[in-house]
Structures are given as structure tokens and as C-alpha cells.
N, C-alpha and C positions, 0 to 999 in steps of 0.2 A: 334267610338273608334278604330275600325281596320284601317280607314282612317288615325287617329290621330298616331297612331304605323307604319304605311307606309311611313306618314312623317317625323317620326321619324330615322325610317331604313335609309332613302335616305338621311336626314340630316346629321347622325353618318356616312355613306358611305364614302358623300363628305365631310367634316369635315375629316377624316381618308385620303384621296387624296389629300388635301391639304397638309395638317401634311408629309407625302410623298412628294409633292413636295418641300415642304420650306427645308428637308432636304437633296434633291438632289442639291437645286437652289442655296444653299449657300456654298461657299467655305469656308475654315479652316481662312481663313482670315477674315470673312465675307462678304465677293464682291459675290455677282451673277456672271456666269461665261460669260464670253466676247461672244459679238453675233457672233465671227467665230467657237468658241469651237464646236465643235459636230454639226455644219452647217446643216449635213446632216440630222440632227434626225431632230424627229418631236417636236413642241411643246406638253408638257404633256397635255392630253384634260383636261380642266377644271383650267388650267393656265391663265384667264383671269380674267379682270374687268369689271363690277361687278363677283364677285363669282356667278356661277351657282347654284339654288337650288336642283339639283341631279345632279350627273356622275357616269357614270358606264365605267370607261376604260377598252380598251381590244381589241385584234384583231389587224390583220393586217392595216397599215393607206391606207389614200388615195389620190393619185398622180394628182393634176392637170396636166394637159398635152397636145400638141396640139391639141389633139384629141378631147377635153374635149367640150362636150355641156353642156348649162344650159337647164334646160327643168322646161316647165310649163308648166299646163293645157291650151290647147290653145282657150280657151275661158273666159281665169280667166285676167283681163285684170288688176288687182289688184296684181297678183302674178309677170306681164306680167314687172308692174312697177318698181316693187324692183329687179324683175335679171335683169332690164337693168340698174340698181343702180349700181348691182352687178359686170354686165358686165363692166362699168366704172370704177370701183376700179381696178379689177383685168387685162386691156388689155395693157395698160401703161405699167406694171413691168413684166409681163411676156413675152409680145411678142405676147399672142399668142388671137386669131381671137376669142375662146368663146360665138361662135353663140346663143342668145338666139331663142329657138325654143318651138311651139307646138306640136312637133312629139312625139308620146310616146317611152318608152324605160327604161331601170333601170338602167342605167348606167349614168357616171358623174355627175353634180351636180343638185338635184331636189328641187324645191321648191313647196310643195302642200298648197293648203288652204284643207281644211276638217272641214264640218259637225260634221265629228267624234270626233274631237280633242276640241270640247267644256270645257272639263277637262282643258284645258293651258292657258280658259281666253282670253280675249281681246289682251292681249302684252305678252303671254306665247308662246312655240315654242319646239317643239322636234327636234335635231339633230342626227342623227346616218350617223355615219360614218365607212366604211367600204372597203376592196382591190378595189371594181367595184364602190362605188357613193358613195356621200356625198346628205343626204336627210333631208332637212330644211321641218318641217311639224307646221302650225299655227290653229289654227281659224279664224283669222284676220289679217291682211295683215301689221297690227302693229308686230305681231307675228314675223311673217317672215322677216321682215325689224331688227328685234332686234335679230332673229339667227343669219341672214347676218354680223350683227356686233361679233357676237363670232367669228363665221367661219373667219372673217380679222385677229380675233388676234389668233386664231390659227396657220395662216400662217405663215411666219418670217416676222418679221415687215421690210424687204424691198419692199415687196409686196404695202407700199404706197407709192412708190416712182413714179416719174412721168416719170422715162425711164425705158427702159430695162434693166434686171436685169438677173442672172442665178438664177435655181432653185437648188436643186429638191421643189417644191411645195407640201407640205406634209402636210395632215391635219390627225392627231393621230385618232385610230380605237375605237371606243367605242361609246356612247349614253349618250348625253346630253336631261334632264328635267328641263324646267326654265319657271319659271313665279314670276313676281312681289312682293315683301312683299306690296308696296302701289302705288293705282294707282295717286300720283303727287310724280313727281320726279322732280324739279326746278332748273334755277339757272335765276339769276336777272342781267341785263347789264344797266347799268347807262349812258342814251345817253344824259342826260341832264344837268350834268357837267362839262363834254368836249362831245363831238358830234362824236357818229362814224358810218359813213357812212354805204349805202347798204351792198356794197363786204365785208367790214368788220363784218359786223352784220352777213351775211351769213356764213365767216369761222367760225364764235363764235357757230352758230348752227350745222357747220360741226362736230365741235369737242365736243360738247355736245351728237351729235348722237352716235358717237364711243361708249359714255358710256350708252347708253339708259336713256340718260335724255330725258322726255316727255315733259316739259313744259318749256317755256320763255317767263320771264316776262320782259317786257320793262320799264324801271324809263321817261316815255316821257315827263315828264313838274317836272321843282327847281324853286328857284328862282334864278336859275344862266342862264336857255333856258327853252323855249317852243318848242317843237321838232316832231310838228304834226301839220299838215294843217287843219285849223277850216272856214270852207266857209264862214261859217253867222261871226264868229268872224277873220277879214284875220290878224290882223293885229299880234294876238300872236305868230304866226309862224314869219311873216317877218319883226316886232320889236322883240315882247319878245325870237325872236331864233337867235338873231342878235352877240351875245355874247356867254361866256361860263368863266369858272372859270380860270383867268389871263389876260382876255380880247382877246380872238381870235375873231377867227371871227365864231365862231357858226357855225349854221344849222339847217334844219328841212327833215324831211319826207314829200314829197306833199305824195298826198292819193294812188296816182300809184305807189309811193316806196313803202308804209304803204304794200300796199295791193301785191306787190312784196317778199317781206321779210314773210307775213304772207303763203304768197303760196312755198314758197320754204322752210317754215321752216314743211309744210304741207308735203311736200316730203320728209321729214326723218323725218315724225311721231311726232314732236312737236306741241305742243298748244299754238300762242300767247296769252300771258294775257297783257294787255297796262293799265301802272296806269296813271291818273292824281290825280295829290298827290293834299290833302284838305282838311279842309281848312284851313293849313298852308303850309309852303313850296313853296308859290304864288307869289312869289315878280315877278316873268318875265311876269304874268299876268295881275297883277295891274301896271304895267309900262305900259303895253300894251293899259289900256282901263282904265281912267279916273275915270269912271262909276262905277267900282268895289270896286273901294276905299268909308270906310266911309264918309272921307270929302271931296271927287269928285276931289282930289290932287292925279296925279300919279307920285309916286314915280320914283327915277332915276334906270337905268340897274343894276343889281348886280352882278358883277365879284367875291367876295369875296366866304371864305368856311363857314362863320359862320349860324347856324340853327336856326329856332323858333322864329323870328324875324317879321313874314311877317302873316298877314289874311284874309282871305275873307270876305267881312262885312256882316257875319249873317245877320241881322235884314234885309236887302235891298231886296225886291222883282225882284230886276235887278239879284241881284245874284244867284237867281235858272235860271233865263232865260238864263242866263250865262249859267251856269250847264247843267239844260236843252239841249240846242243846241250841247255842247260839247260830250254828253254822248249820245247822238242821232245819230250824225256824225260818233263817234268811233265804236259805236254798230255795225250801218250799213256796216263798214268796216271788222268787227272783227267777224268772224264766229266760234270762240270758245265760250265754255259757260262765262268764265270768263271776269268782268272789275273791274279792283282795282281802288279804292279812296283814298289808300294813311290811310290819317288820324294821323299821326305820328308827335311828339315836333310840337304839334299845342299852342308853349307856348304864345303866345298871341291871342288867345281864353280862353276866359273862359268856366269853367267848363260847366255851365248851355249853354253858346251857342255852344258850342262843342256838348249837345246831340242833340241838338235843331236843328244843320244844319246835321247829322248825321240821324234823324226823318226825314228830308226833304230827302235825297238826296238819301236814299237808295230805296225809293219805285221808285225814279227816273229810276236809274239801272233796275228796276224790270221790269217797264214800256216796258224800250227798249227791255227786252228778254234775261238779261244777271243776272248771280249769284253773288253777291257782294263780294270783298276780301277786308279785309284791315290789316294795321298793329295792332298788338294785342292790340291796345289804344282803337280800337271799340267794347272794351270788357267794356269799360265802361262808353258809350250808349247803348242800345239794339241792337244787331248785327240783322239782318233780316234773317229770317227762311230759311233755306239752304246755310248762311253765313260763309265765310270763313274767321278764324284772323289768322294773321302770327303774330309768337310770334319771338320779338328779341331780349329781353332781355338776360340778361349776369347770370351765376352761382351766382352772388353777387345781382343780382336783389332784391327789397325788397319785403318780406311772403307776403306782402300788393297784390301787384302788381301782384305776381302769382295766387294768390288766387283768384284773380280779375278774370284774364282768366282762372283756373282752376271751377269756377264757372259759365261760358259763357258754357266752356266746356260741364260740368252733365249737361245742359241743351240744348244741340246738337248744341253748333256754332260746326264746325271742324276747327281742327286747325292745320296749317303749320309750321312747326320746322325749324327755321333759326336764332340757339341764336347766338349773334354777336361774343363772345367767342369760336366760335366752326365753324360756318360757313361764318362767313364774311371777303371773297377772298380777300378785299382789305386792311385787318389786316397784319400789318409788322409779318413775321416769327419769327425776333429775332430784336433786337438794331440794329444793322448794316444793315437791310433789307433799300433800297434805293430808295424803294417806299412804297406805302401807309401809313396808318394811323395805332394808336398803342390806341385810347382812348380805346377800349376793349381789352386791351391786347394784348401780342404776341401772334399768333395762330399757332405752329409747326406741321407739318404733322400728329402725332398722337392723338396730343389734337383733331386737326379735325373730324378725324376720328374714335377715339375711345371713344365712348358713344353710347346710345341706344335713340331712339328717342320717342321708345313706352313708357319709362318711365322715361322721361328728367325732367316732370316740377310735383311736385307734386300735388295729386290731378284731375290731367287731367288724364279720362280714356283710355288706349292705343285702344278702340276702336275710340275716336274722334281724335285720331291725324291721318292726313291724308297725310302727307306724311314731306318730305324735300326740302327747297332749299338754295341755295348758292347765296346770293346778293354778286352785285363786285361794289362798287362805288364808282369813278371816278375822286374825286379832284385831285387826283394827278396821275391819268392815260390820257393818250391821242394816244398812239397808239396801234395797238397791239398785238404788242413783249409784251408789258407793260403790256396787260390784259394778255394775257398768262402765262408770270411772275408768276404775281399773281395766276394766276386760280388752274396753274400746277405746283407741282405734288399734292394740296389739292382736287381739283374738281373732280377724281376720283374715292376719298375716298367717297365723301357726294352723287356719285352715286349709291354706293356697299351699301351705308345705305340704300337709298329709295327700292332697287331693292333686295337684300341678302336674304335671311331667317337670322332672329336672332342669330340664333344659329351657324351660319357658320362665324361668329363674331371675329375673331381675330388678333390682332394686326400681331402679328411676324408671319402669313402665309400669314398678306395681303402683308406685306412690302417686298415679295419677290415676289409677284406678280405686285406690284408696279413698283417693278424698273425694273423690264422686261418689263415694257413698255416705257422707255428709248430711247430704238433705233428707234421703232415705231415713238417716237415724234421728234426725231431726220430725221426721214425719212419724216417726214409731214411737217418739220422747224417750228415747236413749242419750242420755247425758254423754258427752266422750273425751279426752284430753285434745287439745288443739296442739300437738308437736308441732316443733316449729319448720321439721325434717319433711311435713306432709303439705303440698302446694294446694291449700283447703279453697274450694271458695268463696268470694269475693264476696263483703255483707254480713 
């Protein structure tokens, strides 16, 4: 109980500092005020995204300056990693040298791992900042890599720029307490409707990290590309990846990209999840291989956008071999716990062989060493013990349908919140929005972001919901300027969900925290939708 009232104090605190800052942050106009206004101050501590779950502001700030070292334990080869993270963000705009060192001392900026700090969790983190050091303290080196991200947007967001820049470099005085409301925090990049390459795949994780998103899921195989190197099967890749949706010319990941992308997305603390979607959504597969088809007839390439069209032939013993091989291959490459199956508008599948390849396919997964995910359709075959459903249906979805996965649920699937009405990036904003799709609606910055996840779908207990993500996909994306568009300024919000405390939940204190990160994206050349719901910066 006294724990449950401590959370409660540091809740009402921070809730109470925000409230404070949204009425600093906003002019009589409504505009945030322009990033030369008051230059010199510091950012309010606890003006970032996600919302922190404590702040306690106060005290003199503290001055990056040439003098400035990073310091770590010089044997913590963990901490050693993220200040030279650190040290890369901050040597570009400042100028200045930021020696990462193992010499002790208390001064400038410290990053500790600690024994002691078991209270903060795996991806939890204490910041105190003070006139002599800014001191990032974790248990886990996730920890410290998600301070690191406060401490950027405490700085002035020209600090991400890639030249030199004047300071003063000020990070406000006081103590930040933060850790997770859930540990999956997602978003989804569709590289298998149009095709986007390593470097690109990489910025999408750069700017996923800013916000402590933990996980990325990749869409690797439509029936529009196959987008992953298969040994025993070559041909998926360099047929079924040969295309994309308008008829380009596609691509795939060979396994050294695969496993490039998975190590760098390792380096700022994400977990790849790689779906292959099935068994609908196959059409670049049955092009590929004769064999998989029921009547040994492959199908032609599919350029088009239309869904539910295409299946794997249940009944054929070639198609677990298929399978088999595939999820073998991915496994051995993929060192997170997670591999999705997809499972989604498998409308030509019947019911009965829907559960029937669903029975087969998930002890498959098991085999390899890896936990199942699929779309909340696998809520109605038996989901496999320790199973994950992502739920996408829309506020209109039918009682049927929820109940379906509210019923997986009381019976321990865990389940991932990504209703399409709420989180899906590639949803037009309004009529005039000039990309993406509108079939669930327009999705305006606030609709995104304001609901609660822990009790979105009736009937699902908020302890099985495990977290949030944000799918982006891709018919009508192909670069990305274009995914950025889309992502931003929604994908900030659907951060602040998985990572906030509940209670520090609101609209009109986010939305001024939102648009102060404006210049930030402007310093990073992240293209964003100006909503008109967000009081952006003035200029």
C-alpha cells in the first residue's frame, strides 16, 4: 500500500509539472514559443516524450562544456557502449571533444549501471541533474540508453544537428524517475509493398529510439514481395522479391543485410520481430514455387493493393516443408524471442483449414526456439501457450469478434494494441492528407493518441494487454520523407502510451510537449504533418 501511495505522490508531482509547463509553453495565441525565445534557458526537466513517470524539478541546471567528460565505470563495457552513443549525438553540434573515460570523478556527465537500482527495471533509469554532473543511473544498459534519450531532448533540439552549433548547453536541475508502463513498445514497417532498403530501415530505427520504442516489427513477405533470403527456398527472394506494388523493381534482404539491420537495431535497444504473413497474403510465394499451389499452377507476380485473395494449400505436406525451412532459417538469424505468422484476411481459407494450418505451424515456431505472434485472427484457432495476438480491429469492430480475443485473453494469450483507427500510421489524417489509405478512417493526432490501451477492448483484462504498436503500411509509401509523413507527428504519441504511467495521460499537456519537438525534427530533416490540433511553433 505505501508503495501504491508513492506512486501515487510522484504521479500527482509529475502530472502537477506538466500542468506547469503546458501553461508556460503556450502563448495567448496558442503557438508554443519560437526556439530563439529565451534561447538561453533551459528546457523545463520533464518536457519530453514520452512523459516521464516522476520529476522532481529544482536546483541550479547543468552546462555541457569543453571541459565536459563522459564517465563510466571502466570496466562496465555496456555503459562503455551507450556514452560512445552519447558521445556521437553530442560531438557534431557542439564542437566540443567529450572524452568518453574510465577515470572516476563526479563531475560532468555519468552514466552508472548498478546492482542497486533493481527498483528501475530492465529499461527504467534515474537522472539527476545538478550545477557540477548530469548522472544517468540504470540497471540495465537498456536503462541507460533510454536516459540518454531524455537527456537529447532536454538539450535545445539543435544539439541533433550535424554541424556546429552555439550553445549555452543546458540541461535543467532536478531528478528524473522513469520506467515503462509495458515492456513491448512497437511499431511495424511494411518492406513488402514497396521495398525499403538497409540505410533506410536503419533511420526508421534511429527515430524510433528517440522515443523508446523497444520493438520492430518487419512485414517481410505480401503478396506484392518476398523480402528475405530463403537458402533451401532461393527463388522467393530473387522471383517473389522481384516486384512491389506499381511494378518496380522490388528487393530483398540477403541474410548479411537481415542480420545487419537486426544488430544495429540491437544497438539502440530494439528487438526485431520478422512476420512472414500466412497462410494468406502469399501470392509472391506461390509465384515463386509451383509446388505450393493446390493445383501445382503458379500464379503470375502481383503488383496490385487488393487483400485476401491468395493461400497456402493447407492439406499439402510440401507446405509445412515450406514452412518448416522458412521459420528455421529466420530463427537462426533472429535472436529476439519473437517470429510472427501474420495469420490476417486469410479470406480464402476456410475456417476449418485456418485452424488446421494454425495446429501445424505454431509448434513449428516452438521447435525453432522462438514465441508466436500473430494478428488477432489467431484468436480463433488456439493461440499456443505463451502466444502473442495483435489486435487490429477498429472501435466499429463486431461484439463477435472482440469477444473472440477478449476470450484468448481470460485465458492468457497476451495481447498487442494496434486498432487500426487509432494506430495505423499509414491512415490519411484528414480528406486532403496526400498519402495513405482512409479504409479505417481518418486518424488525427489526438484520436491517436488519446485512449488508454489497458482498457481499449472490452473484456480483455489490462493485465494481458502487453503493450502497443504502430504498423505503417506501405501501398502508397515508397520513400521516406513519405514514411515520416505518415509516422510523424502520430508516432510519438503511440510511444508516450506504451512507456507513460496512466495517469500522466493527457491530451492538452501532451500536445505542448509535442510541438516542441518540432525543431528537434526539423534539426534531424524529419519531414512531419503540421495538425492543426498541435499549438507548433511560431515561424
Amino acid at each position: 500500500m505505501r508503495q501504491q501511495q508513492k506512486q501515487r505522490r510522484r504521479t500527482a508531482r509529475l502530472f502537477g509539472s506538466l500542468l506547469l509547463v503546458a501553461a508556460a509553453g503556450v502563448s495567448a495565441v496558442g503557438a508554443a514559443p519560437s526556439p530563439g525565445a529565451g534561447s538561453a534557458a533551459a528546457t523545463p526537466l520533464g518536457q519530453v516524450v514520452p512523459a516521464p513517470a516522476s520529476v522532481a524539478a529544482g536546483g541550479p541546471a547543468y552546462e555541457i562544456t569543453s571541459k565536459t567528460r563522459i564517465r563510466v565505470e571502466k570496466d562496465s563495457k555496456e555503459a562503455r557502449r551507450v556514452a560512445d552513443y552519447l558521445a556521437g549525438v553530442l560531438r557534431p553540434s557542439t564542437g566540443y571533444r567529450l572524452p568518453v573515460t574510465g577515470q572516476g570523478g563526479h563531475d560532468g556527465i555519468r552514466l552508472e549501471l548498478s546492482g542497486r537500482a533493481k527498483d528501475l527495471g530492465a529499461e527504467g533509469y534515474r537522472l539527476v541533474s545538478g550545477r557540477g554532473s548530469v548522472t544517468i543511473t540504470a540497471h540495465k544498459a537498456a536503462g541507460l540508453f533510454h536516459g540518454v534519450q531524455t537527456l537529447r531532448q532536454q538539450l535545445p533540439a539543435k544539439v541533433e544537428k550535424s554541424s556546429r552549433q552555439t550553445g549555452p548547453w543546458l540541461v535543467a536541475g532536478g531528478t528524473i524517475e522513469d520506467s515503462p508502463r509495458y515492456g513491448y513498445r512497437g511499431a511495424m514497417l511494411d518492406v513488402s509493398r514497396h521495398f525499403f532498403g538497409v540505410d533506410k530501415v536503419k533511420r526508421y530505427i534511429d527515430e524510433l529510439a528517440l522515443y523508446k520504442v523497444n520493438k520492430l516489427h518487419l512485414h517481410l513477405s505480401d503478396d506484392q514481395g518476398w523480402r528475405i533470403a530463403i537458402d533451401s527456398w532461393p527463388k522467393l527472394a530473387t522471383y517473389g522479391g522481384s516486384t512491389q506494388v506499381g511494378g518496380g523493381q522490388g528487393g530483398y534482404f540477403t541474410k548479411a543485410q537481415y542480420k545487419e539491420i537486426v544488430q544495429y537495431a540491437a544497438s539502440r535497444y530494439l528487438e526485431v520481430i520478422p512476420e512472414i504473413d500466412m497462410p494468406g497474403h502469399t501470392n509472391a510465394a506461390l509465384a515463386s514455387y509451383a509446388e505450393l499451389n493446390c493445383d501445382g499452377v503458379a500464379p503470375p507476380l502481383y503488383t496490385g493493393t487488393n487483400v485476401g485473395f491468395s493461400s497456402l494449400c493447407v492439406n499439402k505436406d510440401r507446405t509445412y516443408d515450406f514452412v518448416d525451412d522458412v521459420i528455421r532459417e529466420l530463427a537462426a538469424i533472429t535472436p529476439g524471442k519473437y517470429l510472427h505468422i501474420g495469420g490476417d484476411e486469410a479470406h480464402s481459407t476456410s475456417h476449418e483449414d485456418y485452424v488446421t494450418f494454425m495446429d501445424k505451424v505454431q509448434p513449428i515456431v516452438a521447435k525453432y526456439g522462438k514465441t508466436v505472434i500473430g494478428w488477432h485472427q489467431l484468436t480463433g484457432a488456439t493461440p499456443a501457450k505463451g502466444a502473442l495476438a495483435q489486435y487490429w480491429g477498429l472501435d466499429g469492430t463486431s461484439a463477435a469478434e472482440k469477444a473472440q480475443v477478449a476470450a484468448a485473453a481470460q485465458k492468457g494469450t497476451g495481447i498487442v494494441m494496434s486498432p487500426a483507427d487509432r494506430l495505423y500510421l499509414d491512415m490519411k489524417y484528414n480528406k486532403d492528407t496526400p498519402l495513405g489509405l482512409a479504409w479505417a478512417g481518418y486518424v488525427e493526432v489526438q484520436r491517436s493518441y488519446d485512449w488508454n490501451p489497458g482498457s481499449y477492448l472490452p473484456g480483455v483484462p489490462a493485465s494481458a494487454v502487453q503493450g502497443v504498436e504502430a504498423p505503417l503500411w506501405s501501398e502508397t509509401l515508397s520513400t521516406s520523407a513519405q514514411v515520416e509523413y505518415m509516422a510523424f507527428p502520430r508516432l510519438p504519441g503511440v510511444a508516450e502510451l506504451g512507456w507513460s504511467p496512466e495517469a500522466t495521460h493527457d491530451w492538452n499537456t501532451y500536445k505542448v510537449r509535442l510541438a516542441a519537438q518540432a525543431p528537434r525534427w526539423d534539426a534531424l530533416g524529419i519531414g512531419y504533418y503540421k495538425s492543426t490540433q498541435v499549438p507548433w511553433p511560431a515561424g
